[in-house]
Structure formats: C-alpha cells, structure tokens
N, C-alpha and C positions, 0 to 999 in steps of 0.2 A: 609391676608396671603401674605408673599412674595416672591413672584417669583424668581426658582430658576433655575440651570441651568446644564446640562450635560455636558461635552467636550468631545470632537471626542478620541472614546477610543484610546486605547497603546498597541502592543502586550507584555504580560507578561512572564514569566518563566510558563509552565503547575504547576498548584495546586489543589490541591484537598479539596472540604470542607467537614468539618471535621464533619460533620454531613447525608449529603447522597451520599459525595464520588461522587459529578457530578466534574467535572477537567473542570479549568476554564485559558483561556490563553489568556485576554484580560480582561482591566478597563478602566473604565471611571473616571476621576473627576467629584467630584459635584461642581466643582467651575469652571470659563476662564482660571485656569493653562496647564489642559490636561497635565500634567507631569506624570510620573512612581511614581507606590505606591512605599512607605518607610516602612520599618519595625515600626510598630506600629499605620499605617494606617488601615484604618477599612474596610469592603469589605460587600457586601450584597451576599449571593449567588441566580444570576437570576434563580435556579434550586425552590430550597425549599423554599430560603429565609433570612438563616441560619445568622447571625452576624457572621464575622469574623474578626480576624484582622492578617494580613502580620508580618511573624516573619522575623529574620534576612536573610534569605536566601529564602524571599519572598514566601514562604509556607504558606498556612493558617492553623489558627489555633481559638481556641475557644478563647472568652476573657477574662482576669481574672477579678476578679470583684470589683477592681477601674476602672477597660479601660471600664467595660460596663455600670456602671453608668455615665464617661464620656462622650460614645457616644450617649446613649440615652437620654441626653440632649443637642447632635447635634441636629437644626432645620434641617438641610439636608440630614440629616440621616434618621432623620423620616418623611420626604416628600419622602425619594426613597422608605422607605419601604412601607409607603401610596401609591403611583402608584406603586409597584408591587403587592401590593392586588387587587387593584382598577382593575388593568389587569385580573389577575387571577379570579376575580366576575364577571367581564364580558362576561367571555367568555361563 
C-alpha cells in the first residue's frame, strides 16, 4: 500500500455536514498542496464520517452519485476513511 499524506490544515468558512450537523472550519489535503478546498472537493466528516463534498460557496453537502462513485475510487479517500475507523476501533 502507498503511503499517503496529510497537509497542515486551513481554516475554512464554518459548514455543516449534512448528515449529523457537527460544523466543521478547518481541512486538510490528502496531498503536499495543503491549499483551500474547491467547490467540488470531497471532505470526510471527522464527526460521524459522513462523505461530503464542498458546494460553491464552500458549504457541505451530500454527493450526487457520479461525485461518489468518483471519490470512492480515490485511494486517499479511502485510506482517510480507513484511519478514522481504525481510530474510532481503538478507542
């Protein structure tokens, strides 16, 4: 498997996911960019879990379902969701 990598989060606009309503104002890249999410980036909520993706005006929102059959064939995608499980079992 290949090692992947976080970058030093960014504070965000407050959002809320759109699933348990925890308001999130800060991301990480899973890439060396550590740049500000784009409208149509993908988001994990460290709350529940929840797949999101960033609408225009940097809101979350659920994803429709071409965005989530593409993210779910991000490998870094499901490496983050894989260590926030992995987290969450340990405790």
């Amino acid at each position: 498997m290949r090692k992947h990598f976080l970058a030093e989060g960014q504070q965000t606009p407050p959002a809320s996911c759109p699933n348990c309503g925890a308001v999130h104002d800060m991301a990480a890249a899973v890439d060396e960019s550590a740049r500000m999410p784009s409208p149509g980036d993908a988001s994990i909520c460290i709350k529940c879990g929840h797949l999101c993706v960033y609408d225009e005006h940097l809101d979350l929102r659920d994803p429709t379902g071409d965005e989530f059959v593409k993210i779910a064939g991000d490998e870094r995608i499901v490496a983050a969701l894989t260590a926030l499980h992995r987290i969450r079992t340990e405790k």
